[in-house]
N, C-alpha and C positions, 0 to 999 in steps of 0.2 A: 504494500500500500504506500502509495508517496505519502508524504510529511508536507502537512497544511501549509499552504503558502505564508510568510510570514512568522511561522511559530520560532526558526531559528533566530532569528533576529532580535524578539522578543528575548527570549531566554538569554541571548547574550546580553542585553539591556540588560536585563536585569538581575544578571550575574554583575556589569560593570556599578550598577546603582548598591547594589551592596556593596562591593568592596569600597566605594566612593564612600560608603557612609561609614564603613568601620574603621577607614583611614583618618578621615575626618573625627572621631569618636575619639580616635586614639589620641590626636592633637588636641582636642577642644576639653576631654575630660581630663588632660592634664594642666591645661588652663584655669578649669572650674570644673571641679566635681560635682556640682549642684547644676549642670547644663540643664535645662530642659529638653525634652524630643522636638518640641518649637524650634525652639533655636536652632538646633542641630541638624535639623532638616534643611534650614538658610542655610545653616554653614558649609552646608553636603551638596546647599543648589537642586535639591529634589523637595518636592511640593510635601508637604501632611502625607498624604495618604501614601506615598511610593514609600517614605520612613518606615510609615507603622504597618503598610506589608509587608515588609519587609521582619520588622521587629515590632509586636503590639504593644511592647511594654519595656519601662529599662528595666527589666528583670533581665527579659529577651538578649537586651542589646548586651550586657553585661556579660549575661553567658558566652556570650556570641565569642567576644572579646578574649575570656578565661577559655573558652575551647582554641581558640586559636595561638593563644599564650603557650598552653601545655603542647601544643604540636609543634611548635618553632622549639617550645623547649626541650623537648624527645631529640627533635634532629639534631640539637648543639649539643646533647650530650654525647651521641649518637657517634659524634664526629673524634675520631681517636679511642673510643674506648677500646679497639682489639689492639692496638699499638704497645707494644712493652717497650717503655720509655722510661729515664729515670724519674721519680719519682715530681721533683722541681719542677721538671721541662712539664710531666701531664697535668699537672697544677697550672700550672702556666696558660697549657694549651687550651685546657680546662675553661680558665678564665677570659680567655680572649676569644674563645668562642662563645661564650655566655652574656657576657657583655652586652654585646647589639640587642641581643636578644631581651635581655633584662633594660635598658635605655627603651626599647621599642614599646617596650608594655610596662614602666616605671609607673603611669599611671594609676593603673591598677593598685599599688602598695597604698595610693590613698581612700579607695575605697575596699579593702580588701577586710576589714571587720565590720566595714557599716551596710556595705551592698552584698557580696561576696559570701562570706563567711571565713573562719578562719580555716572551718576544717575543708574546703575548696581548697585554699590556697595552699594548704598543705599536700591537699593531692596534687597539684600540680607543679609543686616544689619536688615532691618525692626522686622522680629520676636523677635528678640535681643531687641532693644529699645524699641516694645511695652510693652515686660516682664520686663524688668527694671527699667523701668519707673513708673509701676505696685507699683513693689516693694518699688520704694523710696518711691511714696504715700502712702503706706500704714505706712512707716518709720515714715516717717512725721506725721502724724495723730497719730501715736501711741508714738511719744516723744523719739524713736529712733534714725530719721537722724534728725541735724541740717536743719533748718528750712528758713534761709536767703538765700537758692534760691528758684526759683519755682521746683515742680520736674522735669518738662523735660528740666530745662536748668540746673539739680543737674544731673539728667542721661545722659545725654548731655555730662558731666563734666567730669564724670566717663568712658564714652566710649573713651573717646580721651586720658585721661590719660594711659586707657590700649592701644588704639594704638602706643602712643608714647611706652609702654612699648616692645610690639610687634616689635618696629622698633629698641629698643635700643637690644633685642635678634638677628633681622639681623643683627644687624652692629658688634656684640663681645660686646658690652659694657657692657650686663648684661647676664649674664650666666640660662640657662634657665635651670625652676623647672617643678615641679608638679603644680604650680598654689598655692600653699598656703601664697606664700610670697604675690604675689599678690592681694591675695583674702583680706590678711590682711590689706596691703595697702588700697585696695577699702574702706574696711570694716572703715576705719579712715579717709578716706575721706571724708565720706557718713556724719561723723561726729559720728561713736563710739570711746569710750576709749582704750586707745593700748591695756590696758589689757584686756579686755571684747574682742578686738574682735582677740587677739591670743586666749583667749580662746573657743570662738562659732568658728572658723576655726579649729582649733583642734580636736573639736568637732564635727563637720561635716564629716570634713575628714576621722576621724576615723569611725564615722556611713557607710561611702560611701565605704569605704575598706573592 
């Protein structure tokens, strides 16, 4: 049977009206978490009703967001985890592929107890912690990371440090990079040498480019 005149064209519309609007969502909710669907519909350049067919409600729009968060964040973890590498350098790699990924949807961290919930955002952190956690262990055992915490309350340590960094980019107070400054930060938390670990960031970074 042929396919109605018209119907692909449709569908691609409004495939492009969605992502138009969760792009937009993603900018404008880091602007103002209290956006309205009004607004956001100006801000997207689609009318009322193409919005909220789209999403009836910001419950909708939220999830939409958090489902596509945890996907970007499966693939950044995704990326290196069969590699045996030293411990420093997957920490590293770790982080400079999480990065974009966390910047992209930082958002999110400000509604993530009010809209969200906490135990969401913990599923969606999950892949994250279990690789990282990973990683300190292996740091640890190999005389890499200092040693005076357990690893998951050292990985523990290190994800909140980057959330707080994540919130100091909402707020203007830190100017957002590529993830190197931070990676290095991590990386001297974990308990490497400043030197050592601008130099294994460097060096990732540049393998990664």
């Amino acid at each position: 049977m042929s396919q109605p005149v018209g119907r692909v064209p449709q569908r691609r519309n409004a495939r492009s009206n969605r992502a138009r609007i969760l792009a937009t969502a993603r900018q404008e909710l880091g602007r103002n978490p209290d956006i309205t669907l009004e607004e956001l519909a100006r801000a997207s350049g689609v009318v009322r009703r193409t919005l909220f067919g789209h999403f009836p409600g910001r419950t909708a729009l939220l999830d939409a967001l958090a489902e596509e968060a945890a996907e970007a964040l499966q693939a950044a973890v995704a990326v290196g985890a069969g590699v045996r590498e030293p411990a420093d350098r997957a920490l590293a790699h770790f982080t400079l592929s999480l990065w974009p990924v966390g910047d992209r949807y930082r958002m999110l961290l400000a509604l993530a107890r009010r809209d969200l919930g906490m135990e969401r955002v913990a599923g969606i952190l999950e892949p994250a912690r279990v690789r990282v956690t990973a990683i300190v262990e292996q740091g640890q055992r190999d005389g890499v990371f200092h040693s005076q915490l357990p690893a998951s309350a050292l990985s523990a340590g290190l994800e909140a440090m980057t959330v707080a960094l994540l919130e100091e980019v909402n707020t203007g107070a830190l100017e957002d990079d590529d993830g190197t400054r931070v990676a290095v930060t991590t990386l001297i938390a974990a308990g490497v040498p400043e030197k050592r670990a601008r130099i294994v960031v460097d060096e990732v970074a540049a393998a990664e480019a």
